[in-house]
C-alpha positions as CSV (number, residue, x, y, z in Angstrom):
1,X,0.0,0.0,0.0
2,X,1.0,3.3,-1.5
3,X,1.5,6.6,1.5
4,X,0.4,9.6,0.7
5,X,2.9,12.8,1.3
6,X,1.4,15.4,3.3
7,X,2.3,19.0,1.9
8,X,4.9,19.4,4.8
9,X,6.4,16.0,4.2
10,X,7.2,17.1,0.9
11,X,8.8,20.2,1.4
12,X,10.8,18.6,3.8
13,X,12.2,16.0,1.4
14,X,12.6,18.8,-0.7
15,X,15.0,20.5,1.3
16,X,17.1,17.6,2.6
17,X,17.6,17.1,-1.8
18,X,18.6,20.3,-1.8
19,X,20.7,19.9,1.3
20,X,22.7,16.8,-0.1
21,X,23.1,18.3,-3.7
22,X,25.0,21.2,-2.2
23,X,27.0,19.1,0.2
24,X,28.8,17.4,-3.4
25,X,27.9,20.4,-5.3
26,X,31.8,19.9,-6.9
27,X,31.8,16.3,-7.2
28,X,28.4,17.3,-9.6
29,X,30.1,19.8,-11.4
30,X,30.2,19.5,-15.1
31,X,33.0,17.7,-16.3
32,X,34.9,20.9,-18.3
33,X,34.5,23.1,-15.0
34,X,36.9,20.4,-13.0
35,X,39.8,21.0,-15.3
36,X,40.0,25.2,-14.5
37,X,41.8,26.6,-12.3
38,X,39.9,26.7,-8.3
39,X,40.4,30.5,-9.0
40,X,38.4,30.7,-12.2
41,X,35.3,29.0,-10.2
42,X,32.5,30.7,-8.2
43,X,33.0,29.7,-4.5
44,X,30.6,30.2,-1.5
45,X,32.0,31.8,1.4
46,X,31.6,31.9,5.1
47,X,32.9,35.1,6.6
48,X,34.0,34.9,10.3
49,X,33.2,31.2,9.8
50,X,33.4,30.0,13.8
51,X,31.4,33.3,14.7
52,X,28.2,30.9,15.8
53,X,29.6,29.6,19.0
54,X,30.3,32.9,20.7
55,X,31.5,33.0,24.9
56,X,29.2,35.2,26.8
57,X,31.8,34.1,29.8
58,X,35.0,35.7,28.0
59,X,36.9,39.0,27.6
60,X,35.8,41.3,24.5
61,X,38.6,41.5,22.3
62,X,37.3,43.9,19.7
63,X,35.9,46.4,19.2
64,X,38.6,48.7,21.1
65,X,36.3,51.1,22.6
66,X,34.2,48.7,23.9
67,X,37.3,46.0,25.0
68,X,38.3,49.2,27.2
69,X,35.1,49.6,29.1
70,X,34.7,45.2,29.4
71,X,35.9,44.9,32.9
72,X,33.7,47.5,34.5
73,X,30.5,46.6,32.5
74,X,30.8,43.6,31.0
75,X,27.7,42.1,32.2
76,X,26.3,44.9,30.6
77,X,28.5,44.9,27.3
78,X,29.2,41.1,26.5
79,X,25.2,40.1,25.5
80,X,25.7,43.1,23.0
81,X,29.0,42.3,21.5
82,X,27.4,38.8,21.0
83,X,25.0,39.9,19.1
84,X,26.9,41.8,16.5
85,X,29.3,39.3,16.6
86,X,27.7,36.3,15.6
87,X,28.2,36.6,12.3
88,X,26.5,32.3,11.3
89,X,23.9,30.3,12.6
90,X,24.8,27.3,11.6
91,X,27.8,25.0,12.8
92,X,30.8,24.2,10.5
93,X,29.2,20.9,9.2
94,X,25.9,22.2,8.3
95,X,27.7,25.3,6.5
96,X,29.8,22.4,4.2
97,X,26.3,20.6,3.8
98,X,24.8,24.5,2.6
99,X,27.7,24.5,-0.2
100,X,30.8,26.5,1.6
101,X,34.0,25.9,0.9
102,X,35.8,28.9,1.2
103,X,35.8,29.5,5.6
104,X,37.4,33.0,7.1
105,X,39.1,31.3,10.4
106,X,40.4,34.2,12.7
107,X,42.3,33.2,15.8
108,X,43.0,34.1,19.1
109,X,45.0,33.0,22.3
110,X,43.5,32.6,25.8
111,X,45.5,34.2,28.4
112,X,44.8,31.2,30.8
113,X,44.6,28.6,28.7
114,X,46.7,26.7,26.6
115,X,44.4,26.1,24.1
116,X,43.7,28.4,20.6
117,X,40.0,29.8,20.1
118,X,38.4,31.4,17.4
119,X,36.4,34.8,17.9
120,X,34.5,37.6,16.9
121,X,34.2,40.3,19.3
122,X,34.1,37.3,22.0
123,X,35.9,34.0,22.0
124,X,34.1,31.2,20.9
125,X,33.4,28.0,23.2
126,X,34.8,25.8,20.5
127,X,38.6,25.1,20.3
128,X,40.7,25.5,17.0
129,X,40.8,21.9,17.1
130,X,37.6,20.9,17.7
131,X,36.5,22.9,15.0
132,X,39.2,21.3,12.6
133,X,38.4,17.5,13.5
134,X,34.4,18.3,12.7
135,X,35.7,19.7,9.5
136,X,38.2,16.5,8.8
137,X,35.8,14.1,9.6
138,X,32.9,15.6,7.0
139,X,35.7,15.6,4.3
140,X,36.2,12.2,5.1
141,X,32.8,11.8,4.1
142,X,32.5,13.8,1.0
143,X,35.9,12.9,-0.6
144,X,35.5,15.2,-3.9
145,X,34.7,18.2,-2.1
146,X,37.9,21.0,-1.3
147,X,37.5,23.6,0.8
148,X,39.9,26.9,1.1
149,X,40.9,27.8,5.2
150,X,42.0,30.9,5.5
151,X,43.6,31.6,9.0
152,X,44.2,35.1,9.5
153,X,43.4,38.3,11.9
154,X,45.4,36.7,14.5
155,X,45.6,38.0,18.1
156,X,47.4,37.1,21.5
157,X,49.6,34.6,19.8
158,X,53.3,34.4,20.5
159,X,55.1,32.6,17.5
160,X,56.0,29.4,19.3
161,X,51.6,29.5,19.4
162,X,51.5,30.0,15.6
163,X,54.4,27.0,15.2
164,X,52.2,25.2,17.2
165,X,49.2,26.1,15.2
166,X,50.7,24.9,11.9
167,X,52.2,22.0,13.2
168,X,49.0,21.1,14.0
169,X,47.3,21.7,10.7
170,X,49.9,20.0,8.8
171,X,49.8,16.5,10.8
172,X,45.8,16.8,11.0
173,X,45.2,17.5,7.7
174,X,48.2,15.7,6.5
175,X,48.1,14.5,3.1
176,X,45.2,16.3,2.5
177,X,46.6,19.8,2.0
178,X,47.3,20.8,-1.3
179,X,50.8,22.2,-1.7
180,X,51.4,26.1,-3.1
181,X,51.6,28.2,-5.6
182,X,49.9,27.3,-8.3
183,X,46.4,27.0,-8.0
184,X,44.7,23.2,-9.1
185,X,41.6,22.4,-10.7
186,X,39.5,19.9,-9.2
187,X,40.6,17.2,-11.2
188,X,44.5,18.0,-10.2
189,X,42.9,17.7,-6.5
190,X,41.2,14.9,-6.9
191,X,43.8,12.6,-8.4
192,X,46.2,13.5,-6.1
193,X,44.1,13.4,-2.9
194,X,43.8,17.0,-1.9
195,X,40.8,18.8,-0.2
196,X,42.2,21.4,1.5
197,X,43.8,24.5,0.3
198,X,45.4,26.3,3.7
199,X,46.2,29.6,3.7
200,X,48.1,31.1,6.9
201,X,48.4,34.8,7.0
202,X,51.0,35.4,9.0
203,X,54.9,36.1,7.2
204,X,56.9,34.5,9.8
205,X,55.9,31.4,8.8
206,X,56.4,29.8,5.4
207,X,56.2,25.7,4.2
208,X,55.3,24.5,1.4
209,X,51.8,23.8,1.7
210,X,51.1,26.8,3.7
211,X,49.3,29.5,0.8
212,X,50.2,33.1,2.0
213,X,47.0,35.6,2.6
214,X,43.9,35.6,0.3
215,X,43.1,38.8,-1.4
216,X,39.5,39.9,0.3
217,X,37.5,42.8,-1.2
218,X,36.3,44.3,2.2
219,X,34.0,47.6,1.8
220,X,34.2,47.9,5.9
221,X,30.7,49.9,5.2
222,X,27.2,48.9,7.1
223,X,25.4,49.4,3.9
224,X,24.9,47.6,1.6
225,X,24.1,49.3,-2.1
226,X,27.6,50.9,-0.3
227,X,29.5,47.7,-0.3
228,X,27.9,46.8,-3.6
229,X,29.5,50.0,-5.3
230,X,32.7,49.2,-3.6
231,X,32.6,45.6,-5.1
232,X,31.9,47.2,-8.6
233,X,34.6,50.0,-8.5
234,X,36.8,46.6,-7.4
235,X,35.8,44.7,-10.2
236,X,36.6,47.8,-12.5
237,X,39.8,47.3,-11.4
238,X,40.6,43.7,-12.5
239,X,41.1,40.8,-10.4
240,X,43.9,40.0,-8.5
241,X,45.9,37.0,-9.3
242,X,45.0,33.4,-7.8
243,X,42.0,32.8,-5.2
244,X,40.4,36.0,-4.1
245,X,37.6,36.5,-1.9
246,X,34.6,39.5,-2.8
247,X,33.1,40.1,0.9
248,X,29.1,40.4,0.7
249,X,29.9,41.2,5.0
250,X,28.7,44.6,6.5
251,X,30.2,46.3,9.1
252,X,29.6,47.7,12.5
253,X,31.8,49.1,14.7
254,X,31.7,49.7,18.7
255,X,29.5,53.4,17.9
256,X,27.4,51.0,16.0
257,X,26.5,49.0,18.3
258,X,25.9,51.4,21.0
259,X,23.5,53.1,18.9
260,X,21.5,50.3,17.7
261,X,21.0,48.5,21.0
262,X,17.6,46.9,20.3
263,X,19.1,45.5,16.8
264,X,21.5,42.8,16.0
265,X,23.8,41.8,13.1
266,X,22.0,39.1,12.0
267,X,18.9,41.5,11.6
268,X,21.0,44.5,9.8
269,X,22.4,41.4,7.4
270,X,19.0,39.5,6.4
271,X,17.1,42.8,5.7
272,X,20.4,43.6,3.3
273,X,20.6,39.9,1.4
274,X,18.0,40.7,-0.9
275,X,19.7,43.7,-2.4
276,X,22.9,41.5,-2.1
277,X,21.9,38.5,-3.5
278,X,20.4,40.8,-6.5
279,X,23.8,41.5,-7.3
280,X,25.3,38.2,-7.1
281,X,23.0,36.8,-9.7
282,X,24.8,39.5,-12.2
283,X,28.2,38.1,-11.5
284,X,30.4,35.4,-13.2
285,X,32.6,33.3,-13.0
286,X,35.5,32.9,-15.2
287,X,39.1,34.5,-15.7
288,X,38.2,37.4,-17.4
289,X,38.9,40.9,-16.0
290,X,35.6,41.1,-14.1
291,X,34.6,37.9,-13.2
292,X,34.7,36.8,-9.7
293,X,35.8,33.9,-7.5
294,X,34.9,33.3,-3.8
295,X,32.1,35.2,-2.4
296,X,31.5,35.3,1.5
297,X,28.6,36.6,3.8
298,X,27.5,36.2,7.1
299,X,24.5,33.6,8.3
300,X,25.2,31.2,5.3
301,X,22.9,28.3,4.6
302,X,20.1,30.6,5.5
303,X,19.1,31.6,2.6
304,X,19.7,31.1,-1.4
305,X,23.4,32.6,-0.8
306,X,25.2,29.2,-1.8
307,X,23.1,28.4,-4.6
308,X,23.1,31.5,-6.6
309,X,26.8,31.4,-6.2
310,X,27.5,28.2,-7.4
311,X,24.4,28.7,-10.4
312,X,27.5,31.1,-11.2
313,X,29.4,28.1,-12.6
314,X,26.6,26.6,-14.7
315,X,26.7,29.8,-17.5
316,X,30.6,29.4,-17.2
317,X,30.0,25.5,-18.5
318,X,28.5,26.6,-21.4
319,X,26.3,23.6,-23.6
């Protein structure tokens, strides 16, 4: 006997199709996109990647005004600076099932503890290595999939930390990380076992499968037809050479947040994605002067953000 799908049942299949098709979106690229460079692709982006697990118990480290003013009124200050600072929603392995592959990884040490955190305003709860054995163990699990870490924006970290750091990387990841300069295609990645391309911003360090900074178009504006005119002006300009990164991320600083104390970032983001997500369908991808590569945003996986990036790729494909 035959069951009959209920309207809600149906939409939920729906989206867990979707979901799964996005989570192997570049194993299920065409065949003539897996031979260009990862650069010449249109990426999704996660900016301030870890920013969903934020530490109401920990100092503020940014902004400075309001860092200054933490120990007399943090119990005042830290709810706020969570809220502009949680910049996703979702955990690491749900933003690789939503299509990201390109995560913006900003560290920071703890003064009493030996341990490295991300942050984002606050430290988060999760450890750099927790975060990097969720990630390890979903690539396991989706073996054709690369994603792009790009460590940078470090604070309280003494260089034996960043040896540490990238001693750490390079055993977890191990075979895994695709070795610099030049940038593969898919196909070189996948015959030689690569999925991650690591980039360490930070000039006292340098091995060979370390990739220095990636180039990030950043409008540092809290509006958006703002960033969007920034992004343009960029684009005028011609792309930079390798991976590069446009930011689709507003910007607040500590006046901000003072100002708008009844708002949050996540609200001043989801009433801009609609003007945003206007302008990514009018991009490409390519290696043309004005095409782009990796596009980032804040609260990925909530929306169509992934999707109308990587429909990007499908023009590029051509018949």
């Amino acid at each position: 006997m035959y069951g009959i799908c209920t309207t809600e049942e149906w939409d939920k299949n729906k989206k867990t199709a979707e979901t799964e098709s996005l989570a192997d979106w570049m194993a299920n690229l065409n065949e003539k996109l897996t031979k260009i460079p990862l650069s010449q692709l249109a990426i999704p982006g996660s900016h301030d990647a870890m920013a969903y697990s934020l530490d109401m118990g920990s100092s503020v480290l940014e902004p400075k005004k309001i860092k200054a003013l933490d120990k007399m009124f943090s119990t005042f200050l830290r709810p706020i600076v969570k809220k502009w600072g949680t910049a996703q929603e979702k955990n690491i392995s749900e933003q690789l099932d939503a299509g990201i592959r390109y995560f913006d990884l900003r560290v920071a040490g703890k003064p009493d503890s030996s341990d490295l955190f991300f942050y984002h305003g606050l430290y988060t709860t999760m450890t750099v290595k927790e975060g990097m054995t969720e990630l390890e163990k979903w690539l396991g699990q989706h073996t054709k999939e690369v994603v792009i870490l790009a460590f940078s924006h470090f604070k309280e970290m003494s260089a034996d930390q960043h040896t540490g750091l990238t001693n750490f990387l390079k055993e977890h990841f191990k075979t895994k990380l695709c070795p610099k300069p030049q940038v593969p295609s898919l196909k070189d990645c996948w015959e030689s076992g690569y999925q991650v391309v690591l980039s360490y911003e930070n000039r006292s360090v340098d091995d060979p499968v370390l990739w220095p900074g990636i180039a990030y178009w950043r409008a540092d504006n809290s509006d958006p037809k703002e960033v969007i005119s920034y992004l343009n002006s960029q684009k005028q300009k011609g792309r930079p050479e390798g991976l590069f990164v446009a930011g689709l991320n507003l910007t607040f600083d500590g006046n901000d947040m003072l100002l708008y104390l009844t708002k949050s970032l996540k609200e001043k983001t989801m009433t801009a994605y609609p003007l945003l997500l206007d302008w990514v369908k009018e991009q490409h991808s390519g290696s043309d002067k004005e095409s782009v590569n990796i596009i980032a945003g804040d609260f990925v996986g909530v929306n169509s953000f992934a999707q109308d990036i990587i429909q990007l790729n499908k023009a590029e494909s051509g018949p």
